[in-house]
RODOFI-780362 format. One record per residue (C-alpha): x, y, z; residue in one letter. Coordinates in nm, 2 decimals, always signed. Layout:
// residues N
- x  y  z  resn
- X  Y  Z  A
...
END
This chain:
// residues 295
- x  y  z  resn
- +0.94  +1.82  -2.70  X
- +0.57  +1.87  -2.68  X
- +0.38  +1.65  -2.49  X
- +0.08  +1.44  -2.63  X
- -0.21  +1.30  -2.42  X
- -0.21  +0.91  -2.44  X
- -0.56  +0.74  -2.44  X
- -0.52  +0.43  -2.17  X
- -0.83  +0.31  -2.05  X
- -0.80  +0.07  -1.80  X
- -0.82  -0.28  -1.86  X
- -0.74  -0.62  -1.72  X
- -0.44  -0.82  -1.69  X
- -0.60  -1.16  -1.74  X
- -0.55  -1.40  -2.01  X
- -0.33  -1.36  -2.24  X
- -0.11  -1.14  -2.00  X
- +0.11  -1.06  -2.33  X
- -0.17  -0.95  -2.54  X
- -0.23  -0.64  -2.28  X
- -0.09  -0.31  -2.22  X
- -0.22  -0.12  -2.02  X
- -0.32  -0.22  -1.70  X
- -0.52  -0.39  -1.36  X
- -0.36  -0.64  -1.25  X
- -0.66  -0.92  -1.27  X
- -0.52  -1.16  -1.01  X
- -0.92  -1.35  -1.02  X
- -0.85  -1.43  -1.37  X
- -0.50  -1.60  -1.34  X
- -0.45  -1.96  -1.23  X
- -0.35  -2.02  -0.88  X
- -0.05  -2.19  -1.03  X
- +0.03  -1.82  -1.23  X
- +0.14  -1.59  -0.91  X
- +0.26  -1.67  -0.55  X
- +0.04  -1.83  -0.31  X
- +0.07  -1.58  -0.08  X
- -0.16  -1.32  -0.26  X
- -0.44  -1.52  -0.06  X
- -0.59  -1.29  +0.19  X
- -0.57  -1.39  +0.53  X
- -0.86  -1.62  +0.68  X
- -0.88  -1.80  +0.32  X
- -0.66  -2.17  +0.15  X
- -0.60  -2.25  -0.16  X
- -0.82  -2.60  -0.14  X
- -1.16  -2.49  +0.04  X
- -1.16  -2.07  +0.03  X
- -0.99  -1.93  -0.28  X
- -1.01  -1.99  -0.64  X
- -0.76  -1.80  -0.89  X
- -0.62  -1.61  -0.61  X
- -0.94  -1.40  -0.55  X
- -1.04  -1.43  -0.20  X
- -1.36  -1.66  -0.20  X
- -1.60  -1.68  +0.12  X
- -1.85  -1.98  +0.22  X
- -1.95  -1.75  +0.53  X
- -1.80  -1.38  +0.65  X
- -1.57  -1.56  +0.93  X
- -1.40  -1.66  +0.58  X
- -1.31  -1.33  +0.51  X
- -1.03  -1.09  +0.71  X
- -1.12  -0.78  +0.87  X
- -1.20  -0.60  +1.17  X
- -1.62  -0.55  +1.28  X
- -1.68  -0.20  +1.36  X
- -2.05  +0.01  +1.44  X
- -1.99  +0.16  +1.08  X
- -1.78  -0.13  +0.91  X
- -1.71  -0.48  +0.87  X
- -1.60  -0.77  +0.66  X
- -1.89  -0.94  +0.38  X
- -1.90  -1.18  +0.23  X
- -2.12  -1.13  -0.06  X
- -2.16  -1.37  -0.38  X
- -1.89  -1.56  -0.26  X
- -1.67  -1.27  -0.25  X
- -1.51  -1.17  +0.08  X
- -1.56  -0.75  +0.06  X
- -1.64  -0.48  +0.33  X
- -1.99  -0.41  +0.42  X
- -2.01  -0.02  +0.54  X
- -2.29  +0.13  +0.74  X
- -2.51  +0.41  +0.56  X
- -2.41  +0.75  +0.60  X
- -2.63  +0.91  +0.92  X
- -2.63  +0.54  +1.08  X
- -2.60  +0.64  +1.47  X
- -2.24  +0.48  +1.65  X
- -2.05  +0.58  +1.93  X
- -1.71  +0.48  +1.89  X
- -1.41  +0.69  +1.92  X
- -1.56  +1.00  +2.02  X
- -1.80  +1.01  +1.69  X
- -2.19  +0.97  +1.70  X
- -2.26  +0.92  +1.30  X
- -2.11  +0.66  +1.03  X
- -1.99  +0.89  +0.71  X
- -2.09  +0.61  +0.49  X
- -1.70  +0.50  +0.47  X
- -1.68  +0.32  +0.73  X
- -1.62  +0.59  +1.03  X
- -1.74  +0.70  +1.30  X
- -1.77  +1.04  +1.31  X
- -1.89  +1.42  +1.52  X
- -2.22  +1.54  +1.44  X
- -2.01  +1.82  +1.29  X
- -1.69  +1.80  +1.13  X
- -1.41  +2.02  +1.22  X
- -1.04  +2.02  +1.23  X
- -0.83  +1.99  +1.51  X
- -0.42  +2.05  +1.53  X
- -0.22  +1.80  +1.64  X
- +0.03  +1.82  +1.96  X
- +0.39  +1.98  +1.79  X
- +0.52  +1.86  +2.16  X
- +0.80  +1.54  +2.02  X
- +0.67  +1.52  +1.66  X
- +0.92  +1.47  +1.38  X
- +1.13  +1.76  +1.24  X
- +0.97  +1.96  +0.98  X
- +0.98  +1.73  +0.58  X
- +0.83  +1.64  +0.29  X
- +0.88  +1.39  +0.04  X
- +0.81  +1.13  +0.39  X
- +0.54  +0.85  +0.42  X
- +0.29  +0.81  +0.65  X
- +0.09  +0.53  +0.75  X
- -0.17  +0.39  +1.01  X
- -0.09  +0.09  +1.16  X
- -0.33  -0.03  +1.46  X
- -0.45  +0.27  +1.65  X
- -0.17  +0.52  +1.56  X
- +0.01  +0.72  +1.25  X
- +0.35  +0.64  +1.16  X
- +0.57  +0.89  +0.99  X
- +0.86  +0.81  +0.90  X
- +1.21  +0.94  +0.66  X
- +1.16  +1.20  +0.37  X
- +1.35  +1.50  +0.32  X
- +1.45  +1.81  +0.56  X
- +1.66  +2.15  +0.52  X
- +1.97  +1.93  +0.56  X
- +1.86  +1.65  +0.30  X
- +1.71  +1.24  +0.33  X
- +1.59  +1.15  +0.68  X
- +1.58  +0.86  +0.86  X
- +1.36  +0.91  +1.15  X
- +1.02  +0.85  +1.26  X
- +0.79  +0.91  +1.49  X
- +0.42  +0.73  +1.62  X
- +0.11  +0.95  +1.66  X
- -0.14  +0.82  +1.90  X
- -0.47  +1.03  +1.82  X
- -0.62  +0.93  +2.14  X
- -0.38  +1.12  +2.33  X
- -0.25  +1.37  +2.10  X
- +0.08  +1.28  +2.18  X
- +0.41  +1.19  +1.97  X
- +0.66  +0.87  +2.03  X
- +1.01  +0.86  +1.84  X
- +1.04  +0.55  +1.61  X
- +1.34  +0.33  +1.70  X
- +1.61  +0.39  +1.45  X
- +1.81  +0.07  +1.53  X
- +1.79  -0.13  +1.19  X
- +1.58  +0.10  +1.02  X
- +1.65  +0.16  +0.64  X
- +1.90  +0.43  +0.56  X
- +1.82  +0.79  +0.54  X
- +1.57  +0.84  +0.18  X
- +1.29  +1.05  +0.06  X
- +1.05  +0.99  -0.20  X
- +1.01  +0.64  -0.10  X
- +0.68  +0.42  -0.02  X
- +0.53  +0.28  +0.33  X
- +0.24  +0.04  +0.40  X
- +0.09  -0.13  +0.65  X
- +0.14  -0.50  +0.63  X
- +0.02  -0.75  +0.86  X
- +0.00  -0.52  +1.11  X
- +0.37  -0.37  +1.09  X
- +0.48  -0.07  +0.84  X
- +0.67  -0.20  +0.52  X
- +0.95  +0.12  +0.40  X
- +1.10  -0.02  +0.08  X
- +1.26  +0.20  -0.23  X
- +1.31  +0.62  -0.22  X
- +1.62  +0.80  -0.32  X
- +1.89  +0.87  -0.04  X
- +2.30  +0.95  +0.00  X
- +2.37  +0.60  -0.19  X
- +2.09  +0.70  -0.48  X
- +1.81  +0.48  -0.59  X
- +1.72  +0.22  -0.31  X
- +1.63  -0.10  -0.38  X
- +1.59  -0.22  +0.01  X
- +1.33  -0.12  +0.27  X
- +1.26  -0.30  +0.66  X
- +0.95  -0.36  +0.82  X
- +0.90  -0.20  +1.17  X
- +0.69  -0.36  +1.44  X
- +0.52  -0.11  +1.64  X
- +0.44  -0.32  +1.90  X
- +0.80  -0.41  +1.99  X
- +0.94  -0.09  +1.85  X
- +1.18  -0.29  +1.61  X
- +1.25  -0.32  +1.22  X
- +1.36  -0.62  +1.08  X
- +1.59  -0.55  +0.72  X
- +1.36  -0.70  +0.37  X
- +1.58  -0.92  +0.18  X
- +1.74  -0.75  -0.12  X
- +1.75  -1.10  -0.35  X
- +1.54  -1.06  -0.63  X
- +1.41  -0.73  -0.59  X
- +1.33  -0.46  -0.81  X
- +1.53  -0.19  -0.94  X
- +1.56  +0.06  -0.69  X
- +1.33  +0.39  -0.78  X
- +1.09  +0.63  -0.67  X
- +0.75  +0.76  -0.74  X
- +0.63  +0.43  -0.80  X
- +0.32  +0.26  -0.64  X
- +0.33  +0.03  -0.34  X
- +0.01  -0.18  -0.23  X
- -0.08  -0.43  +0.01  X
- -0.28  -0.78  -0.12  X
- -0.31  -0.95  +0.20  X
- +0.03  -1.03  +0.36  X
- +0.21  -0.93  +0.01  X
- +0.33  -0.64  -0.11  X
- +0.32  -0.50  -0.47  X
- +0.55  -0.32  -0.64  X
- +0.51  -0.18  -0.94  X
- +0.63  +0.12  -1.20  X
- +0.78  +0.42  -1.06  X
- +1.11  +0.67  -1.24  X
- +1.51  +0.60  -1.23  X
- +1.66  +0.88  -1.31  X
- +1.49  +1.02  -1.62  X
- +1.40  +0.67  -1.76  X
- +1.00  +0.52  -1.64  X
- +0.98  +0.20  -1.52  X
- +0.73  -0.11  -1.60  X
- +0.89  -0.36  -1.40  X
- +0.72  -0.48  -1.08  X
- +0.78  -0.75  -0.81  X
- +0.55  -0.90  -0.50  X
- +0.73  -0.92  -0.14  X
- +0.61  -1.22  +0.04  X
- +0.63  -1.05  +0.41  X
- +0.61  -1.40  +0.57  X
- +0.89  -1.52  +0.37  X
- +1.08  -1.24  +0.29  X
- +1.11  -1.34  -0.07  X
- +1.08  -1.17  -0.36  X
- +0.89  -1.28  -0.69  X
- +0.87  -1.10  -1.06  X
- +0.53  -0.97  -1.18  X
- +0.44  -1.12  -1.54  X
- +0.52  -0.87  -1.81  X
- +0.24  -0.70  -2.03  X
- +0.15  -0.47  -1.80  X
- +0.11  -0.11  -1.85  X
- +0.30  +0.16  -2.07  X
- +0.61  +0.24  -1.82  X
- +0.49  +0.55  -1.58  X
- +0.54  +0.72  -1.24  X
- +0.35  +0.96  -1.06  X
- +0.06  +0.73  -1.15  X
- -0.25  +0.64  -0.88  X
- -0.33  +0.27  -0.86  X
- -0.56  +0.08  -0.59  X
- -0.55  -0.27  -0.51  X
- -0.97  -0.39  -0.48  X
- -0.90  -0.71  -0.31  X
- -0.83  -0.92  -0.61  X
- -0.69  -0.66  -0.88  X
- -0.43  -0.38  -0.91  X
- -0.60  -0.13  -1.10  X
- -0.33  +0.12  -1.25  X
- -0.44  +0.48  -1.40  X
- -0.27  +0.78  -1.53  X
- +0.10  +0.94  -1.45  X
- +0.35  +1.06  -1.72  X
- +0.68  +0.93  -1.91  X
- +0.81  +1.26  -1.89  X
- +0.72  +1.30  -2.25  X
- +0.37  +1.21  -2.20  X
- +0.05  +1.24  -1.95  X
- -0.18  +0.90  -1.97  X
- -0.53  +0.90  -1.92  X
END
């Protein structure tokens, strides 16, 4: 069949969610009452901080976030956001001497540098990667001898490699999503020996341990869907199951381990999609049906 190009601009799941189909997930614009509490970022209540779930500030000690020389938490209009230093702005953390005008500190001269082979994972693809604290966690994906379930922490500093524990850690997958969480990596979804997997852990760096994510209420297993972090949740939304797209979603309360049904509405059913959370909206462009590419 020959595929068609789809117009889909962007627009915002507010009010009336029905009415809406293609997507960013306006969180600001929904009542408090509407999604789970938890969406509040860190550092902010329902009663004195946030209103409609979109983090509001009195002062920046409202507002989460870690002060750097070329970064740091706002708080702007009300609006807790990320104030970055200009672009040439001298610093002298971690080796660098200018901010890049995204928030790091950088060499007077950029250059690439490999990374120590000595204990890193086996070769893969199809993996995740994430940086939690001060180091780069890889973790599953898929080898010469199919879905792996191994991991491994890179500490830049040192330019060394530590295995991941695999105690409790989700079964063997590939295509599946990682982010950091509260300061631990969530794994959740992929494809592995048992197919489409609906269950993920969370692994704790600093005590080397995962801890299983409740598999009540959860999505549909799938991959090449999108997986974000809004504060201490986790959103999950589209993605493929076999040949069929998906446009079913859920949030993960990482606190409670709970699970919680996005509101229907939302976009045309995709994978392979990009989509960014802002700090009070999922924004959701592009990917394919199989039969069609959305703009």
């Amino acid at each position: 069949m020959k595929s068609t190009f789809v117009k889909s601009a962007i627009a915002l799941l507010s009010r009336p969610i029905a009415a809406l189909a293609i997507a960013a997930l306006a969180i600001a614009a929904l009542p408090v009452a509407a999604l789970p509490a938890v969406l509040l970022l860190s550092g902010c209540t329902v009663d004195d901080a946030c209103a409609g779930l979109a983090c509001q500030c009195v002062s920046v000690t409202d507002c989460p976030g870690v002060t750097t020389q070329c970064a740091g938490p706002s708080c702007i209009g009300q609006k807790c956001g990320v104030d970055r230093a200009d672009a040439g702005t001298p610093c002298s953390e971690n080796g660098g001497t200018t901010c890049n005008g995204a928030g790091t500190c950088v060499g007077a001269t950029l250059e690439w540098t490999p990374l120590s082979s000595t204990g890193a994972p086996s070769p893969r693809a199809l993996h995740s990667a994430v940086w939690v604290g001060d180091k780069m966690l890889v973790w599953g994906g898929e080898g010469m001898g199919g879905a792996l379930g191994d991991g491994a922490a890179y500490d830049p500093g040192t330019d060394s490699w530590t295995a991941i524990a695999s105690t409790g850690a989700p079964s063997p997958r590939h295509s599946h999503r990682a982010l950091a969480l509260a300061g631990k990596m969530l794994v959740w979804g992929g494809y592995g020996a048992s197919g489409f997997a609906n269950d993920g852990a969370v692994y704790d760096p600093a005590g080397d341990a995962w801890t299983k994510v409740t598999t009540k209420d959860a999505p549909e297993g799938r991959t090449h869907f999108g997986l974000f972090a809004a504060g201490d949740t986790a959103i999950v939304w589209g993605g493929r199951r076999d040949a069929t797209a998906l446009g079913s979603g859920a949030f993960y309360d990482a606190v409670k381990d709970t699970w919680s049904a996005m509101p229907l509405g939302g976009p045309i059913p995709r994978f392979s999609y990009g989509g960014v959370w802002t700090g009070g909206e999922l924004l959701v462009w592009g990917g394919t049906d199989t039969f069609d590419w959305f703009d």
